[in-house]
Phi, psi and omega in degrees: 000323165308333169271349163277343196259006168256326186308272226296015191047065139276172183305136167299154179204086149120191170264169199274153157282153144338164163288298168312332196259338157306301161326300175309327179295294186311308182306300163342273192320310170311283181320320185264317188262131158026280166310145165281316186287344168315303184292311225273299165322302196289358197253347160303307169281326157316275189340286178331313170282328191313341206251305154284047155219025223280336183271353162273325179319317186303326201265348194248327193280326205322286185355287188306306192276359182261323191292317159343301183291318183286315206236321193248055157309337198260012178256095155342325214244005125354292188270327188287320196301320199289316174302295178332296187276008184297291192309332200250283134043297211243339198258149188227051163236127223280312201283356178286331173298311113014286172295341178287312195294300194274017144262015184230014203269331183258039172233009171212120170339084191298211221185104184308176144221173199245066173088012167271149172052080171222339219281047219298317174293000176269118174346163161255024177261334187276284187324319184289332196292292188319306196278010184253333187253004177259345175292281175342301207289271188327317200285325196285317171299321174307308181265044174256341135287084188316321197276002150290347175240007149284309160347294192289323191301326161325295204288325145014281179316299225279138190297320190317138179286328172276339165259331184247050188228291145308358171262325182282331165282344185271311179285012165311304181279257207010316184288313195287316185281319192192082165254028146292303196298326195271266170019292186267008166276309164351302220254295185285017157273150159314070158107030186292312195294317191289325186277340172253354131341280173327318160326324175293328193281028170261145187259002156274127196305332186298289192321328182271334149294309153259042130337299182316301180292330165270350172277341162291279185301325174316270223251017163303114171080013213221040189319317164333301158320311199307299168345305187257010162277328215282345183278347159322336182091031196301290186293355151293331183295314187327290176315312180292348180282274223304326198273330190275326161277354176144336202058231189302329196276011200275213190255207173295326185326288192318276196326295187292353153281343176284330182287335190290293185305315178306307186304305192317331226248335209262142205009050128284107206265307182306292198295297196314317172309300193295313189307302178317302189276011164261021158066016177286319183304329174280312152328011188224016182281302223260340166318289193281018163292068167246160179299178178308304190282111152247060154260141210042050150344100174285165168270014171273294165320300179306338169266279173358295198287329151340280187301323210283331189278333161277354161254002163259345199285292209309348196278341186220021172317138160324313185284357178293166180274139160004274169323297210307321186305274168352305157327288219264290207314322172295316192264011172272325158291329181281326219274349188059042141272000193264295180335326202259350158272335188288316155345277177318289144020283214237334176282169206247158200015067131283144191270184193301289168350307217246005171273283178320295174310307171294355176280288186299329172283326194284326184271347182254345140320342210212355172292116168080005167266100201289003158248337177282333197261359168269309197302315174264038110300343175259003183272166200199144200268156203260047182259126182269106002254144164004132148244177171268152173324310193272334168313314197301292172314338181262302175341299171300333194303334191257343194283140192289337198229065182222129170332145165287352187263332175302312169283001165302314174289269210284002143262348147330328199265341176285335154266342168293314176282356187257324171312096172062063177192089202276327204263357186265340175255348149309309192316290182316324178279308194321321197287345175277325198266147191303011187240356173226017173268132205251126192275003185284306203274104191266140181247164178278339172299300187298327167299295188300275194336306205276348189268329154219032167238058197253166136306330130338097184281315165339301188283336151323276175336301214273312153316322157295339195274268205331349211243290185309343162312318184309320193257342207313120174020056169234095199269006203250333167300340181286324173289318184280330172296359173297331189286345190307141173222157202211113189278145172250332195219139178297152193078322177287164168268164181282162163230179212270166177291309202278319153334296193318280214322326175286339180284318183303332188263299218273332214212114154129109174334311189267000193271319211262342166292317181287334178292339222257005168275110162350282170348293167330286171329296185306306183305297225266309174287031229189306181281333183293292159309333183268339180281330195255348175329162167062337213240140274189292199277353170262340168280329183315311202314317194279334190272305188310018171266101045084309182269018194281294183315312168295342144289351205229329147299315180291339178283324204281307187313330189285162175246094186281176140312163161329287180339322204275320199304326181291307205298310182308310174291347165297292186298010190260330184279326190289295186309306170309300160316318160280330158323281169357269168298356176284130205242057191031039201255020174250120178270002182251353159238049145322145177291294200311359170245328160309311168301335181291312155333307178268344190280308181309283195299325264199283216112128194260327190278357174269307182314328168309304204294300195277335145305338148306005166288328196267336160309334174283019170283135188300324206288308186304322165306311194277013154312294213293340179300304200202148215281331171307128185279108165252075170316065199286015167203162181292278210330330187287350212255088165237338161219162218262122164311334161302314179266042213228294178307331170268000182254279184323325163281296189306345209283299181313308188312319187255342163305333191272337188271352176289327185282340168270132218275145178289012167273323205271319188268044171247318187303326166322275157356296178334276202295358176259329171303269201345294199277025172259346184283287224288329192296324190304277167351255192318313178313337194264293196289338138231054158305314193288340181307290155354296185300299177332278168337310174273348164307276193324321171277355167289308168336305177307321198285331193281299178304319154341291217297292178350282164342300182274344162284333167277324165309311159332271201343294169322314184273337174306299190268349165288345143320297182300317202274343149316311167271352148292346178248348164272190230023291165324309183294334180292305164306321159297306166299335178284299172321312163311300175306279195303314185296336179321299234298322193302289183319298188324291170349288205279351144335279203275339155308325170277335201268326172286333180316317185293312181291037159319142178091332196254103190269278181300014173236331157287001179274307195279328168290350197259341134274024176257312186299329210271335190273345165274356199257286151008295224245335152326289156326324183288273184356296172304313178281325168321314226267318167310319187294280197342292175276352174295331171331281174311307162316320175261016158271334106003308173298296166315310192292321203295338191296319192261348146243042175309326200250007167239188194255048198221050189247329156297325150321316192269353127009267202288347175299334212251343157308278193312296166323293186323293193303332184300317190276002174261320151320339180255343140316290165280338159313285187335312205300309183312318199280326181286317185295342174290330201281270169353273180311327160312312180305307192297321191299281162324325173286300168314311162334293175305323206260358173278336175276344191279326170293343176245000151268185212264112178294151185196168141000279186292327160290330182287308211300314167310324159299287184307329144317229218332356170286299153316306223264355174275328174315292201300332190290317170308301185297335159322312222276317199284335176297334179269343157296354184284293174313301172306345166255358148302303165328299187285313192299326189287346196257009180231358176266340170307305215281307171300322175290317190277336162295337205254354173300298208320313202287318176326288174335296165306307149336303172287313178277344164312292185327301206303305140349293153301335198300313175289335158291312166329302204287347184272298188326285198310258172010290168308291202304346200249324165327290200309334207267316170284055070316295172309328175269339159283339162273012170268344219271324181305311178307296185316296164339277180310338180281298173313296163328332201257326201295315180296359204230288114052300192259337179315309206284353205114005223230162204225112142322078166312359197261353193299328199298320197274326188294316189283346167284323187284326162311000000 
């Protein structure tokens, strides 16, 4: 106990130890004893030291507090002791060192040492150096067992605060001293990510605040990590932090959560896509929700709102894939955030920063999106009267003493409205031209003019960029920027825009003091260059100044200063460009008198040489990275990333073309006809290929439909004739029947001859005839009703197999059936006149017999029959006249049906006729098409020679790629 009562300042005894030798002691004691409390003081009193003591502790104790870590899991408090000095150890961060040593500073004795840590005069840059390398040094020993930071990820679980509180900082510095290496012990523990996930869900706050911080370092550079927080559900937990703290007005919390969103989002293609489709880009609306009042603004908000604006930039950053850009750009308008920036946009006492910053997210929101960029074209600044958003943003641009990062940020957001976007740079040139400038009215034409003919070469500069965005792979804008006139002076006549601009470089004492800063120059040719590439008709316009060449020849030739040298490849790229692009309609600025020009005045390998100047320019890479123009001073500001991109197409193109001979470029010439000719050639064929093509599948298609119409046709009619034959059989049993009935007949007619006299038994067979004539009668008429039926389904089908060509067969079926059934009409009618006569025969009989019997009863009874049986019989007689006018009808709807078979018929052969002319077409079109095809594989064959004869001269062709599409 005396030796805890001397660490801990009990009375001295004796002489004091050392620091080294005191520590060795403390270890001793961890390692050996027994007791937990024992351990546990002495691993308390390590904690004290560690920190004025850190590199022997560091080097005697480490062992001892990892075994510590290891073997005494169930006392927290312990344990807290032991991370705590781990943690003191391993971390180089001074004032956190600092405020823990003076809350622990009257709990510990000092303790001499012997001339160690004593250098009080060593800088404090030095010092910071030693503790960043004795952290390093402890951090490499600690992870130098990956199973040591599985360890920590353990203690992790424990809820106790004093152990998972000291875990979550250690592994913090860990992180901080070698975070790639903890990084890959991280990522292959079992649930390593999912346990420090869980931190945000702790409900005390310190811990889940550097949760934050250590989930900051978790996933710095570490896209894998990144993944697998973000599928942690990371962005919700976030989102919910941020909103539960305040959004923009919160603490520090927001910020380290924004920070968090950042390392997840930036340049992850995965996590962004996921952010997008969970539907987080709407959750980011109510951030940039501020009031009417912005005045006093913190600087915790002002950093807040900073980050929330740097997290929509990454979501629609330039360096994003297209799709994917694109994509954030749609739902950042329907959700109506690109509205609630521009809001911010336009509202007054914003500070500047968060003013810039909203600019630069507003331009890269609204970049190649022709619905975001029509809408802030429609925005209007709260101005009496209305101005538009963008006249207002050109105002600062130009303006001298509005920050320079503003005006950077506003023509940035100004190339950005203009990028692929043809119908917003017609707006802009319009604003130029005499027929829509309104003198009431200040314009965006009128701000760039005036912007670059200012005394400002800055506002020179910025104004020129912004005018060639204007013109940017727009030829029809280029043409039209020909009309501008510009009065300069009272009295003077106007001269044209592309006239000024050359007059600021060549001509007029005070024009050219204001022309001559490098800036200015640099501007003004840049827009000169962008304006006349591609346009034919704007290099005449520019060769027909008479002082233009001999000016742009003298600069290039003199041996200027450093300074000079951007100007000289400029004006070398200008010149090159009326080479190029020239279509000889100046006979004294021909290319072949230009080139002559520069080989005499120039030089051609010296003219190579000042071109090629402006790609070595330091200045010119760092354009070319990325589009926002970013500057660290206005001097720095000479090129436009767009036009970085036109020097790289063009700088080879005109090198080739100074260097080619008037020979090579007539065989050239030669050989561009031609092969515009051969283009021509193939373009006609195959279009007629094309036509051909669409005959023929129409053709196919006309045979289909055919096709499926005679299979109807076929089923149709493989219908009819079924049911003609079930009719037949109906007939045949009718036929059967009627001859019985007939036999029957001529039966009781012999019966009566015999039976003379007996009167009353041919009266009763002569109603049995009359009740079979009844049911005969029923019979006839079902069978009428039946074929009146038929017949007009017969009418209808034949209406409906007018076209096929089988139609003449059911023709004559149905012909043969009419007759069968006219014939069977007149057996009856033949059968009812028997009838008749039998009745008269019967009648005579009667009346021979009632004169020789006895009047009675039976006679009267006998009269009155027959009297009956004359009734029925009349009405017999008239139902079979009926039937015979039924007959003739049924015998003119045959006579009409067999005209509409007859037309049916014709038809089908018409059809057929075409059908075999299609089928000769197809065949010729198919002749024709190998006729074609053999004249292109002869057309290639000529192609290739020239293509060989071509390359003989040197010369590397573009069009094979289109000839083999076309093959």
């Amino acid at each position: 106990m005396n030796f805890f009562r001397g660490v801990m300042g009990g009375q001295a005894v004796g002489p004091q130890p050392s620091g080294a030798e005191t520590i060795q002691k403390l270890c001793d004691r961890v390692a050996s004893s027994t007791l937990l409390e024992d351990r546990r003081d002495a691993v308390r009193a390590l904690k004290s030291l560690s920190k004025k003591y850190r590199m022997e502790v560091g080097t005697q104790a480490m062992d001892h507090l990892i075994n510590i870590l290891q073997t005494d899991r169930s006392d927290s408090e312990i344990l807290g002791y032991a991370l705590d000095t781990l943690y003191n150890l391993i971390c180089n961060d001074e004032e956190e060192e600092q405020d823990e040593s003076e809350a622990l500073a009257d709990a510990v004795t000092p303790i001499p040492v012997a001339g160690k840590h004593k250098n009080v005069s060593m800088p404090d840059e030095n010092a910071q150096k030693q503790a960043d390398d004795l952290g390093a040094q402890f951090t490499d020993t600690f992870i130098q067992d990956p199973e040591h930071v599985t360890l920590l990820l353990t203690l992790l679980e424990e809820f106790d605060f004093h152990v998972r509180w000291p875990a979550v900082k250690l592994l913090t510095a860990l992180l901080k001293n070698q975070c790639v290496q903890v990084q890959g012990i991280i990522l292959v523990s079992p649930m390593g990510v999912s346990r420090l996930m869980d931190l945000l869900a702790d409900s005390r706050e310190v811990i889940r605040n550097d949760g934050l911080l250590l989930l900051q370092q978790l996933t710095k550079s570490n896209a894998a990590i990144q993944k697998i927080v973000a599928f942690e559900n990371a962005f919700e937990r976030l989102l919910d932090i941020i909103t539960e703290e305040g959004s923009s007005d919160g603490g520090i919390v927001v910020e380290d959560c924004l920070l968090l969103l950042l390392n997840l989002l930036k340049n992850n293609s995965s996590n962004q896509n996921f952010f997008k489709e969970g539907s987080y880009i709407q959750r980011m609306k109510p951030w940039f929700e501020v009031g009417d009042d912005n005045s006093g603004w913190s600087a915790q908000k002002v950093t807040n709102l900073h980050l929330m604006l740097q997290l929509v930039r990454v979501m629609v950053s330039p360096v994003n894939s297209p799709g994917a850009t694109a994509s954030c750009q749609k739902s950042m308008y329907q959700c109506g955030l690109l509205q609630q920036l521009c809001t911010i946009l336009m509202a007054t006492g914003v500070p500047a920063d968060i003013l810039t910053e909203t600019i630069n997210t507003v331009s890269e929101v609204i970049r190649g999106s022709q619905v975001n960029q029509d809408y802030f074209a429609s925005v209007n600044a709260p101005s009496n009267p209305p101005r538009p958003a963008i006249v207002v943003l050109l105002m600062s641009m130009v303006n001298e003493r509005q920050p320079f990062v503003l005006r950077c940020a506003v023509l940035y957001c100004f190339q950005c409205f203009l990028y692929k976007n043809q119908k917003g740079q017609g707006e802009i040139v319009a604003t130029l031209l005499p027929s829509t400038i309104d003198a009431n009215s200040i314009s965006a034409g009128q701000l760039l003019c005036g912007g670059l003919f200012s005394a400002d070469s800055l506002s020179n500069w910025c104004a020129a960029v912004a005018l060639a965005h204007s013109l940017q792979d727009n030829l029809t804008q280029k043409e039209q920027l020909l009309r501008v006139q510009l009065a300069t002076s009272l009295g003077k006549p106007p001269v044209s825009l592309l006239q000024q601009c050359t007059n600021i470089l060549s001509q007029g004492d005070k024009i050219i003091r204001r022309g001559s800063k490098v800036q200015t120059r640099v501007g003004l040719l840049m827009l000169l260059c962008t304006w006349i590439s591609n346009c034919p008709i704007a290099v005449t316009h520019f060769l027909h100044n008479q002082e233009n060449v001999p000016f742009l020849t003298a600069q290039i030739s003199e041996n200027l200063g450093e300074d000079e040298r951007l100007v000289q490849g400029l004006c070398a790229l200008l010149l090159g460009i009326c080479i190029y692009y020239n279509d000889n309609s100046l006979e004294n600025y021909t290319k072949e008198k230009l080139k002559q020009l520069i080989e005499k005045r120039i030089g051609k390998e010296n003219f190579v040489e000042k071109l090629g100047f402006i790609t070595k320019h330091e200045l010119y890479s760092r354009a070319a990275q990325k589009p926002q123009p970013v500057f660290p001073s206005p001097e720095q500001m000479l090129f436009d990333h767009e036009f970085t991109k036109l020097v790289k197409e063009l700088e080879g193109m005109i090198t080739k073309a100074v260097h080619k001979s008037s020979e090579e470029e007539k065989k050239e010439e030669e050989v561009k006809k031609t092969l515009e000719q051969h283009d021509n050639i193939v373009t006609q064929y195959k279009e007629l290929i094309r036509e051909q093509d669409a005959q023929i599948q129409e053709l196919k298609e006309q045979v289909a439909s055919m096709s499926s119409q005679n299979e109807q046709m076929q089923t149709t009619v493989t219908q009819q004739l079924s049911q003609i034959q079930q009719h037949k059989d109906q007939y045949n049993i009718l036929k059967l029947k009627l001859g019985k009935e007939n036999q029957s007949q001529s039966n009781s007619q012999g019966d009566g001859s015999q039976m003379n006299g007996l009167q009353t038994e041919e009266i009763t067979q002569l109603r049995e005839e009359l009740e079979e004539l009844r049911r005969q009668h029923a019979l006839l008429q079902t069978q009428l009703g039946d074929k009146d039926a038929l017949i007009n389904t017969l009418r209808s089908e034949a209406s409906q197999t007018a076209e096929v060509s089988t139609g003449g067969t059911d023709n004559t079926e149905l012909h043969k059936e009419l007759e069968a059934l006219r014939s069977q009409v007149q057996s009856q009618s033949a059968e009812i006149n028997q009838m008749k006569t039998e009745r008269q025969e019967l009648l005579r009989r009667a009346e021979a017999g009632s004169s020789a019997a006895v009047p009675g009863s039976d006679g009267s009874l006998d009269a009155a029959k027959m009297a009956e049986l004359e009734s029925r019989l009349a009405a017999q007689t008239t139902e079979t006249e009926r039937l015979k006018e039924e007959g003739k009808s049924s015998s003119q709807s045959r006579a009409e049906l067999e005209q509409q078979l007859a037309s049916a018929t014709s038809t089908v052969a018409i059809l057929q006729t075409e059908k075999a002319k299609l089928q000769t077409e197809v065949q010729e079109s198919k002749k024709e098409q190998d006729d074609l095809l053999m004249l292109l594989a002869d057309q290639d064959q000529k192609i290739h020679s020239l293509k060989l004869r071509l390359k003989d001269l040197g010369e590397t062709l573009e069009c094979d790629t289109f000839l083999a599409g076309g093959r």
